[in-house]
Biopython code that builds the backbone (N, CA, C, O; Angstrom):
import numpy as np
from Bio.PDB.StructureBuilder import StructureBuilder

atoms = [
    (1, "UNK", "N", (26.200, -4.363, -14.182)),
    (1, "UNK", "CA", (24.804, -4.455, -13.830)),
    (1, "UNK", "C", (24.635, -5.536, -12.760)),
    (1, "UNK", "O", (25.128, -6.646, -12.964)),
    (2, "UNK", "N", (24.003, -5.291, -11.693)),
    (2, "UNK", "CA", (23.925, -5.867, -10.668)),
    (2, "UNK", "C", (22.163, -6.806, -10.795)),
    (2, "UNK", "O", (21.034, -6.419, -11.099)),
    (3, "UNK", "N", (22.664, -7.963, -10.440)),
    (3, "UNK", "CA", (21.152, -9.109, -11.044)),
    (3, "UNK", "C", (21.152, -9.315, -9.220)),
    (3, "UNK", "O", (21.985, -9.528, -8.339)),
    (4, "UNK", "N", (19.683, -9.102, -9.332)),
    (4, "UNK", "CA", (18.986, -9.417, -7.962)),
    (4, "UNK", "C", (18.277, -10.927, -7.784)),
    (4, "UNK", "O", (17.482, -11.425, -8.580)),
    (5, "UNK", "N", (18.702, -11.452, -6.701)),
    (5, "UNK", "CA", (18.033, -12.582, -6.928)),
    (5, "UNK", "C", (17.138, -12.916, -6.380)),
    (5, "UNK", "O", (17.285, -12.985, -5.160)),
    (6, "UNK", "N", (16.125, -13.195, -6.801)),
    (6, "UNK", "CA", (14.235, -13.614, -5.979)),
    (6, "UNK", "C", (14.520, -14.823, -5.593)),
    (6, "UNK", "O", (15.507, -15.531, -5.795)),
    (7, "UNK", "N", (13.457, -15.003, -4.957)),
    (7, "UNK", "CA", (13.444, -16.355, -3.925)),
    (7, "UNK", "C", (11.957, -16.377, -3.872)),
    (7, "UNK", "O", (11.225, -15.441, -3.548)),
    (8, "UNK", "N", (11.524, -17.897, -4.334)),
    (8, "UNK", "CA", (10.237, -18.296, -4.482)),
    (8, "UNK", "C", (9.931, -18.197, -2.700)),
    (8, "UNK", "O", (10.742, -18.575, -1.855)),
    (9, "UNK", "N", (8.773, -17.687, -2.448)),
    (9, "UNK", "CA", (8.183, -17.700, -1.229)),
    (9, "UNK", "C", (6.607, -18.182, -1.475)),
    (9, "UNK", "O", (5.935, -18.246, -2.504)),
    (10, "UNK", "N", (6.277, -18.526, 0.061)),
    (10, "UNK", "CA", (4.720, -19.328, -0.063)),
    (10, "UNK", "C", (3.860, -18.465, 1.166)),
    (10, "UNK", "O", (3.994, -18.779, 2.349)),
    (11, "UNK", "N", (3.184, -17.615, 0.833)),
    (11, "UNK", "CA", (1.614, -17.164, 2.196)),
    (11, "UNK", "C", (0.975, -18.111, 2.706)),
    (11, "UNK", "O", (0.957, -19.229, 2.190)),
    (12, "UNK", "N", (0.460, -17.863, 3.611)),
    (12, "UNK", "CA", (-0.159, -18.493, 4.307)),
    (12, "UNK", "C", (-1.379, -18.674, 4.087)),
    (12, "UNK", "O", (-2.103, -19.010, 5.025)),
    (13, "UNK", "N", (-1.962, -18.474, 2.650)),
    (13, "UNK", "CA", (-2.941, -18.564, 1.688)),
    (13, "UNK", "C", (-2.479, -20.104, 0.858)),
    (13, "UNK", "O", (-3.132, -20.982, 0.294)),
    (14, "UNK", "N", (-1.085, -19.898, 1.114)),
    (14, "UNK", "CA", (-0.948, -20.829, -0.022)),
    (14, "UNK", "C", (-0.262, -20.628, -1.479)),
    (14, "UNK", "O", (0.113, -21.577, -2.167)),
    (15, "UNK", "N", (-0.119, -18.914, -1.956)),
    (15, "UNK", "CA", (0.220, -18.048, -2.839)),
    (15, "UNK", "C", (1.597, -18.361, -3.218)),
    (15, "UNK", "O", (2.440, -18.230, -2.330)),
    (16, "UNK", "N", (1.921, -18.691, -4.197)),
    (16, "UNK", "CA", (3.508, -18.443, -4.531)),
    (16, "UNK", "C", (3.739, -17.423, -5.090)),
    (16, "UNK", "O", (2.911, -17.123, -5.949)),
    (17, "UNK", "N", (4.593, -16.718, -4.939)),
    (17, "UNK", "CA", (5.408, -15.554, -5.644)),
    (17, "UNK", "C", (7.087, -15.402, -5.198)),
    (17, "UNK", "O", (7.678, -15.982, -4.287)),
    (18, "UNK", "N", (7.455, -14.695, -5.900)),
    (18, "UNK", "CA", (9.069, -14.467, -6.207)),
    (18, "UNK", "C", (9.238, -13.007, -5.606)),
    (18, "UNK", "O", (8.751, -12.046, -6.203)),
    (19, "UNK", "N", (10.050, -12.829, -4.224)),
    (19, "UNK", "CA", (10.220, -11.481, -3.880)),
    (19, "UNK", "C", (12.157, -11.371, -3.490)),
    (19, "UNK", "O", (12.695, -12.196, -2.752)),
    (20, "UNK", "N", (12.792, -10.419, -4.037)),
    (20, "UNK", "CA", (14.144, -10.042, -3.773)),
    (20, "UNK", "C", (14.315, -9.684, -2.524)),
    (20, "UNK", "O", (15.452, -9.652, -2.052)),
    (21, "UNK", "N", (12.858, -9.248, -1.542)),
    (21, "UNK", "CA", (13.438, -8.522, -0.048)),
    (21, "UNK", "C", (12.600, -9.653, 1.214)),
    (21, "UNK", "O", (11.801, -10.590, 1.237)),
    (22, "UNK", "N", (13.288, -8.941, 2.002)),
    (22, "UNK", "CA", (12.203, -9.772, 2.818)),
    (22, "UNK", "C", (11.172, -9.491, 3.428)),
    (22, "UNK", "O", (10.918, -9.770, 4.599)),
    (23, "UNK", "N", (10.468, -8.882, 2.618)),
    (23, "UNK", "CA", (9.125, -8.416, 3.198)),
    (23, "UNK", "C", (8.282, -9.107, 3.170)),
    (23, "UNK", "O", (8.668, -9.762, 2.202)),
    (24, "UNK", "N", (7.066, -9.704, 3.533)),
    (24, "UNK", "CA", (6.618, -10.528, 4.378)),
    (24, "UNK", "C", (5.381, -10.783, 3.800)),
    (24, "UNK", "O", (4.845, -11.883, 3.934)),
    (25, "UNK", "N", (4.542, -9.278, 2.756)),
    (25, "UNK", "CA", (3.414, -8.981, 1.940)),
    (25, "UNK", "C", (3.512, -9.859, 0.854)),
    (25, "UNK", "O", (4.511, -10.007, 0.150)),
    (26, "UNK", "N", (2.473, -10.419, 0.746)),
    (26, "UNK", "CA", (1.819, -11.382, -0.484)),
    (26, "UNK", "C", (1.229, -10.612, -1.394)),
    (26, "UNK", "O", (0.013, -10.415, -1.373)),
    (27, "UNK", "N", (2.075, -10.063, -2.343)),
    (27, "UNK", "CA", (1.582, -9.538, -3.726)),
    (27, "UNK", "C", (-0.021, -9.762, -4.124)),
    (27, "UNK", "O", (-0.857, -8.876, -4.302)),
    (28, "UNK", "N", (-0.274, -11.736, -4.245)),
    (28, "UNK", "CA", (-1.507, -11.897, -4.580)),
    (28, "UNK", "C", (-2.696, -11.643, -3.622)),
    (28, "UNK", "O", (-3.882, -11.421, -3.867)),
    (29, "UNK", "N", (-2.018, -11.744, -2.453)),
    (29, "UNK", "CA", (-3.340, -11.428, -1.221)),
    (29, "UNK", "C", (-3.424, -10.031, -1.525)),
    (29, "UNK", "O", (-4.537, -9.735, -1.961)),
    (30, "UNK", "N", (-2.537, -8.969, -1.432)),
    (30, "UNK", "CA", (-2.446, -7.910, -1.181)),
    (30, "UNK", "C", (-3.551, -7.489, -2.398)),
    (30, "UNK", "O", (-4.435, -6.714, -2.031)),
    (31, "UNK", "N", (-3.580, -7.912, -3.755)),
    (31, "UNK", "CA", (-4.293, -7.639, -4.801)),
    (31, "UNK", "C", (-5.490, -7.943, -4.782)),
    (31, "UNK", "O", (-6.327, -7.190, -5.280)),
    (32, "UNK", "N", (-5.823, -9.123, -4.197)),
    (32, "UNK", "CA", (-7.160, -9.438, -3.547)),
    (32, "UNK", "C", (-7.643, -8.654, -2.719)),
    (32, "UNK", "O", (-8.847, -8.585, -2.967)),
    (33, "UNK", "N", (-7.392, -8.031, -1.887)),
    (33, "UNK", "CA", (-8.092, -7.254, -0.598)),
    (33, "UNK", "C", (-8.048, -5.630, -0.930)),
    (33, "UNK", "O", (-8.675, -4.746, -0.346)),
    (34, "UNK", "N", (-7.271, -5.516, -1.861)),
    (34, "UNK", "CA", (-7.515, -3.957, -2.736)),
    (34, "UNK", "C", (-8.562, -3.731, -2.824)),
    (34, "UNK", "O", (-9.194, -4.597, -3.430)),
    (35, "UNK", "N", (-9.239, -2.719, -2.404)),
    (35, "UNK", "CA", (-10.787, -1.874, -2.459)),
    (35, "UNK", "C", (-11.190, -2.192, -4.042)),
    (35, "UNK", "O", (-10.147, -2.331, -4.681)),
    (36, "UNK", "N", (-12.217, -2.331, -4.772)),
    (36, "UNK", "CA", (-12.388, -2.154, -5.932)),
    (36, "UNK", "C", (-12.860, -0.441, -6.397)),
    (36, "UNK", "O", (-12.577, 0.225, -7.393)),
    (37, "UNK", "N", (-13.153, -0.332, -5.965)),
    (37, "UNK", "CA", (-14.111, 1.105, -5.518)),
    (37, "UNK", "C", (-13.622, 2.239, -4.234)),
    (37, "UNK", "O", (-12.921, 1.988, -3.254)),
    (38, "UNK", "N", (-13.998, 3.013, -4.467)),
    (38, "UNK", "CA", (-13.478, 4.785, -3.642)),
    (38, "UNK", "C", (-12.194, 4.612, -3.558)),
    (38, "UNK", "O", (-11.456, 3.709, -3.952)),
    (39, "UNK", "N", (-11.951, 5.920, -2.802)),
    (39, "UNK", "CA", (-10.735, 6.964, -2.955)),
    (39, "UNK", "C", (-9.146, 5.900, -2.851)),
    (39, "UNK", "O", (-7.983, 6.101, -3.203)),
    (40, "UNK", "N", (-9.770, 4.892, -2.270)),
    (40, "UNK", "CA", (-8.727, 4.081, -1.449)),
    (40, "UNK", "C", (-8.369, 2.624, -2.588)),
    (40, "UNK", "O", (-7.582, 1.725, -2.293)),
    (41, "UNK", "N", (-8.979, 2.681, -3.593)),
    (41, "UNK", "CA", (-8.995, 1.887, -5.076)),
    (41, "UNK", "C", (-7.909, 2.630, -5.769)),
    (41, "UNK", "O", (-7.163, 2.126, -6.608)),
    (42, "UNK", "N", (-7.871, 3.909, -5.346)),
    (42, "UNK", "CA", (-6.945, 4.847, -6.420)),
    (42, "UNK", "C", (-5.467, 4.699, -5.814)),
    (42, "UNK", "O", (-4.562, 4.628, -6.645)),
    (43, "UNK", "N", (-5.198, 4.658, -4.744)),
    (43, "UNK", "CA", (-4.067, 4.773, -4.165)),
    (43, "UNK", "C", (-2.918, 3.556, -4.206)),
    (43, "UNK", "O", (-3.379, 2.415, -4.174)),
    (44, "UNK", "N", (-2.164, 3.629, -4.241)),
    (44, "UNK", "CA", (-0.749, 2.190, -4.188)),
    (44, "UNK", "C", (-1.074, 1.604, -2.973)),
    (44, "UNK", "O", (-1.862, 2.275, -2.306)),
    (45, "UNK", "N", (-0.725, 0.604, -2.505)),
    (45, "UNK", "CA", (-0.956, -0.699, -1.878)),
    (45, "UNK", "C", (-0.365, -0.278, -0.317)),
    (45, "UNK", "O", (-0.767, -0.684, 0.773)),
    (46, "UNK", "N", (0.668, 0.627, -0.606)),
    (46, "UNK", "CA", (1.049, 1.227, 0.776)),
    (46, "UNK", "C", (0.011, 2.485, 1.325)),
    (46, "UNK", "O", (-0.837, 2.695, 2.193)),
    (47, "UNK", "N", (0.448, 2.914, 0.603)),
    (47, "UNK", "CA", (-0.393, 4.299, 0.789)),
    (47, "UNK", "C", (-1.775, 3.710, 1.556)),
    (47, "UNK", "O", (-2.050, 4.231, 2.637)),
    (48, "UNK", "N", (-2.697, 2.595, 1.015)),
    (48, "UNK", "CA", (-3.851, 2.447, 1.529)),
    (48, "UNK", "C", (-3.694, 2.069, 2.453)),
    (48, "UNK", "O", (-4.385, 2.640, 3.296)),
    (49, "UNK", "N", (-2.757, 0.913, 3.025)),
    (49, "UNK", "CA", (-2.580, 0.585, 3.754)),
    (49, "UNK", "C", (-2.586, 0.912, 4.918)),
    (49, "UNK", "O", (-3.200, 0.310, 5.799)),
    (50, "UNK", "N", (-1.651, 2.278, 5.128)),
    (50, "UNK", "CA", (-1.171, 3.482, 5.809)),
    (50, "UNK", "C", (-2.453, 4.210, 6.699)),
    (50, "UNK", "O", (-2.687, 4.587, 7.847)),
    (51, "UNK", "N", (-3.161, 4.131, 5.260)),
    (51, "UNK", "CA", (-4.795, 5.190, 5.891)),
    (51, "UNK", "C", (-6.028, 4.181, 6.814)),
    (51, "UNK", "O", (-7.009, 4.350, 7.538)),
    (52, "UNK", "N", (-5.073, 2.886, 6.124)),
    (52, "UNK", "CA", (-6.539, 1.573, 6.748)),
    (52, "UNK", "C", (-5.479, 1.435, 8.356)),
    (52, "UNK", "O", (-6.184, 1.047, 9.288)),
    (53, "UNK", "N", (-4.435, 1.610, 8.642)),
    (53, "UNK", "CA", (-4.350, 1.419, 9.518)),
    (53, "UNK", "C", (-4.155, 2.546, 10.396)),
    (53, "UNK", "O", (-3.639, 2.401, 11.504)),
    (54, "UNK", "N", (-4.545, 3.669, 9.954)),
    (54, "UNK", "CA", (-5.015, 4.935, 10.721)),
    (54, "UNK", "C", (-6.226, 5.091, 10.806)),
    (54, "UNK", "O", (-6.574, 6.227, 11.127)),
    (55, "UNK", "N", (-7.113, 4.259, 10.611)),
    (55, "UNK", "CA", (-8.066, 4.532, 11.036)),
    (55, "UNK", "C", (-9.088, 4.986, 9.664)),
    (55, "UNK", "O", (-10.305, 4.811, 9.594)),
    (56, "UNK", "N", (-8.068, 5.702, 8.475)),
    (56, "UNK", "CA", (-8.883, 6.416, 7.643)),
    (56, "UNK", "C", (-9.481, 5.332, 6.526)),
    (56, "UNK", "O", (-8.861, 4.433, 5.959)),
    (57, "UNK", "N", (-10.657, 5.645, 6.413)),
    (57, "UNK", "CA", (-11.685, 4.912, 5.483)),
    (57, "UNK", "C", (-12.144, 5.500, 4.828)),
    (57, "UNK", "O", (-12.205, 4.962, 3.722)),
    (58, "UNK", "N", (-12.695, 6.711, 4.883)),
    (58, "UNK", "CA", (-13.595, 7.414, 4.344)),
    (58, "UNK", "C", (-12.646, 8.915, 3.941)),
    (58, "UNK", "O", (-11.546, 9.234, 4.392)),
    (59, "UNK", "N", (-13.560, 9.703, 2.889)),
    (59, "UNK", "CA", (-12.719, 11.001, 2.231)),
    (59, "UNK", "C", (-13.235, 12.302, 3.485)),
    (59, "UNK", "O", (-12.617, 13.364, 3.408)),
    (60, "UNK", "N", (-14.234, 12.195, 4.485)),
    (60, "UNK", "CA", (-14.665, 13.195, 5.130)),
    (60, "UNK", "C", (-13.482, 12.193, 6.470)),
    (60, "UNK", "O", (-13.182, 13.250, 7.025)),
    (61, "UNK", "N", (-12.931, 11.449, 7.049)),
    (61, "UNK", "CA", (-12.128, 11.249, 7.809)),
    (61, "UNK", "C", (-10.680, 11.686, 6.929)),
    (61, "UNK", "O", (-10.033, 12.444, 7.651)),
    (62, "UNK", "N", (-10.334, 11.569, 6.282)),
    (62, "UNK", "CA", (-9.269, 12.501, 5.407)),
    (62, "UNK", "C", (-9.215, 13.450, 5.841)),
    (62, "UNK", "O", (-8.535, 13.758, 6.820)),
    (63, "UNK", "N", (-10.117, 14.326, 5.040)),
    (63, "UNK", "CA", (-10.260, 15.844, 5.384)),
    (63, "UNK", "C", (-9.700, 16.437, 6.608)),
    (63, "UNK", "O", (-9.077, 17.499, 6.605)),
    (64, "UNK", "N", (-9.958, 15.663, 7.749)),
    (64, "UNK", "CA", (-9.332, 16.344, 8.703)),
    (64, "UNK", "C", (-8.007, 15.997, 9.531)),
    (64, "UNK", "O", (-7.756, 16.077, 10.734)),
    (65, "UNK", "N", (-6.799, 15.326, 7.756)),
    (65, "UNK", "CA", (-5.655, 15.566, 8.298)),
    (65, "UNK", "C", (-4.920, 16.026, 7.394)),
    (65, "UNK", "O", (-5.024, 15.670, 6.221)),
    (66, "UNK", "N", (-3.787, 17.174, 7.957)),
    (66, "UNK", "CA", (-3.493, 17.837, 7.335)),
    (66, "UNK", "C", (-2.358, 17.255, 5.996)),
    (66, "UNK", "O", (-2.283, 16.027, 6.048)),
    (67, "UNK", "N", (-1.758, 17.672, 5.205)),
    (67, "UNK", "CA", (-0.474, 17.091, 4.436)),
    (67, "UNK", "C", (0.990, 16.417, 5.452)),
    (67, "UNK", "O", (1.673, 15.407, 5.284)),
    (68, "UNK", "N", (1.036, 17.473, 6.477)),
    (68, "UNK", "CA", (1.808, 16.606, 7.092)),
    (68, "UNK", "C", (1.975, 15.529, 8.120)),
    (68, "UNK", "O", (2.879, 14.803, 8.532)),
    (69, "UNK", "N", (0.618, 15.761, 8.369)),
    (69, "UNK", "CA", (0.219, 14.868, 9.310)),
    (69, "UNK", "C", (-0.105, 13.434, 9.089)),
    (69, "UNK", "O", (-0.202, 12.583, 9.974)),
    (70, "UNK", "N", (-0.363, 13.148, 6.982)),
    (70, "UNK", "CA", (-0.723, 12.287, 6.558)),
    (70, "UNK", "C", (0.989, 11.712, 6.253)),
    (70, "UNK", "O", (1.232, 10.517, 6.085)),
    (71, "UNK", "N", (1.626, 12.355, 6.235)),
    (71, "UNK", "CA", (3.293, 12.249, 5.587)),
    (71, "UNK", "C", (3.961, 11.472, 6.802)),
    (71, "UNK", "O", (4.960, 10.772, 6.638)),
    (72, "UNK", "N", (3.436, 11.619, 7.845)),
    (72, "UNK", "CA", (3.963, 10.717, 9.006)),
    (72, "UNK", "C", (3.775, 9.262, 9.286)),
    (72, "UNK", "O", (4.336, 8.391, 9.952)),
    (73, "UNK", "N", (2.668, 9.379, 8.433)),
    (73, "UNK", "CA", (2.180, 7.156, 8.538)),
    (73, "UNK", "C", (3.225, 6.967, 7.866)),
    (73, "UNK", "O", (3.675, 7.723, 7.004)),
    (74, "UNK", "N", (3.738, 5.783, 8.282)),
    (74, "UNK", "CA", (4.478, 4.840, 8.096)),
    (74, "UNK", "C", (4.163, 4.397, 6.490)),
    (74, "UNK", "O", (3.155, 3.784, 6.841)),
    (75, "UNK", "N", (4.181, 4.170, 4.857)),
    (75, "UNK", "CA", (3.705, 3.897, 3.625)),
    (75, "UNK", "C", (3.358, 5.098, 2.818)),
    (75, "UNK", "O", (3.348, 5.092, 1.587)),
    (76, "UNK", "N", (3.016, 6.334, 3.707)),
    (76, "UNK", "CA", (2.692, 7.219, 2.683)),
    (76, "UNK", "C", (3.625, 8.370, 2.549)),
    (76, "UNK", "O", (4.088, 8.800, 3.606)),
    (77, "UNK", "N", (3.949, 8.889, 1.551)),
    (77, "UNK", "CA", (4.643, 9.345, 0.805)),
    (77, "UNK", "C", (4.554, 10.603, 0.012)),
    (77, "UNK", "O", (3.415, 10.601, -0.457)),
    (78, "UNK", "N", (5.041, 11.434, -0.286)),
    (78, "UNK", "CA", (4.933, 12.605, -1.250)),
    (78, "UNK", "C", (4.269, 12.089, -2.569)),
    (78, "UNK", "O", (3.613, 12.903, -3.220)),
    (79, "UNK", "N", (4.371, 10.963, -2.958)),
    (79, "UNK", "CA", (4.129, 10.285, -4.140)),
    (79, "UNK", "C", (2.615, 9.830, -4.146)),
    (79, "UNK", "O", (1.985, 9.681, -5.192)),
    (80, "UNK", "N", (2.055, 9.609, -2.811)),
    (80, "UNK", "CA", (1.017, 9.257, -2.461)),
    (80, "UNK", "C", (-0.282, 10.478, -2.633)),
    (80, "UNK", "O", (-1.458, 10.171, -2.443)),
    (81, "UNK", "N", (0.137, 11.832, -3.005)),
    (81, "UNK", "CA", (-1.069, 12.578, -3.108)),
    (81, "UNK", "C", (-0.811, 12.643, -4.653)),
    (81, "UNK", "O", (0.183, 12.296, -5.291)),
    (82, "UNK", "N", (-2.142, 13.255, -5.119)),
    (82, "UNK", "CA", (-2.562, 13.274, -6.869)),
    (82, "UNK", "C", (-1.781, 14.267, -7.176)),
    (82, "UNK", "O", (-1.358, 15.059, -6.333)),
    (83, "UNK", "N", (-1.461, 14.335, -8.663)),
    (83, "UNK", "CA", (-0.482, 15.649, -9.378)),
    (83, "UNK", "C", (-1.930, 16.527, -9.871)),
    (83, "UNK", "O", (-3.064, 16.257, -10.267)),
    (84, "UNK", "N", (-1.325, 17.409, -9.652)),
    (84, "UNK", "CA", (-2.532, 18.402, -10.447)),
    (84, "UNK", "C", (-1.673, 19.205, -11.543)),
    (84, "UNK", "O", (-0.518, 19.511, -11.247)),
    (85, "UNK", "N", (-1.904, 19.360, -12.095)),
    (85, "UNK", "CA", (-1.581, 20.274, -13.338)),
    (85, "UNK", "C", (-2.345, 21.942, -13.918)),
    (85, "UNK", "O", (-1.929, 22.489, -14.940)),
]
sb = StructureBuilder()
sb.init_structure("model")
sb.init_model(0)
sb.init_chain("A")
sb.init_seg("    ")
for serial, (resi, resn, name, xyz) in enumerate(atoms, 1):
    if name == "N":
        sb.init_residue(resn, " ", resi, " ")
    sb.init_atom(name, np.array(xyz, "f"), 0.0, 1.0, " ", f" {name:<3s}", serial, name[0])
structure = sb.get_structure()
């Protein structure tokens, strides 16, 4: 079993947290600036991300992109649309 090792890091908030990669996102900021409310409350932290930096905000700016066209931002993912059953 392979043990990963975190490394305390500090934002530029001030935030401490423990991340294994080097990605650069502040867990606690990132949780702070999460929508509380609409479509974009429901989604993972990338995924929103993805749509806030396309421009998409709203569910009628959605609408007019297709599945694969949304599969091309950079965060979003197959995982990123709802399961229906």
């Amino acid at each position: 079993m392979t043990v990963v090792k975190k490394e305390l890091k500090t934002c530029g908030k001030g935030h401490k947290y423990y991340k294994s990669s080097n990605c650069p996102t502040c867990p606690i900021c990132e949780e702070e600036r999460k929508p509380k409310k609409g479509f974009l409350s429901l989604l993972s932290a990338p995924a929103g991300r993805a749509l806030e930096n396309a421009g998409i905000t709203s569910l009628l700016q959605l609408s007019k992109y297709s599945e694969a066209e949304l599969l091309k931002l950079h965060g979003f993912g197959p995982g990123s649309f709802p399961k229906y059953e």
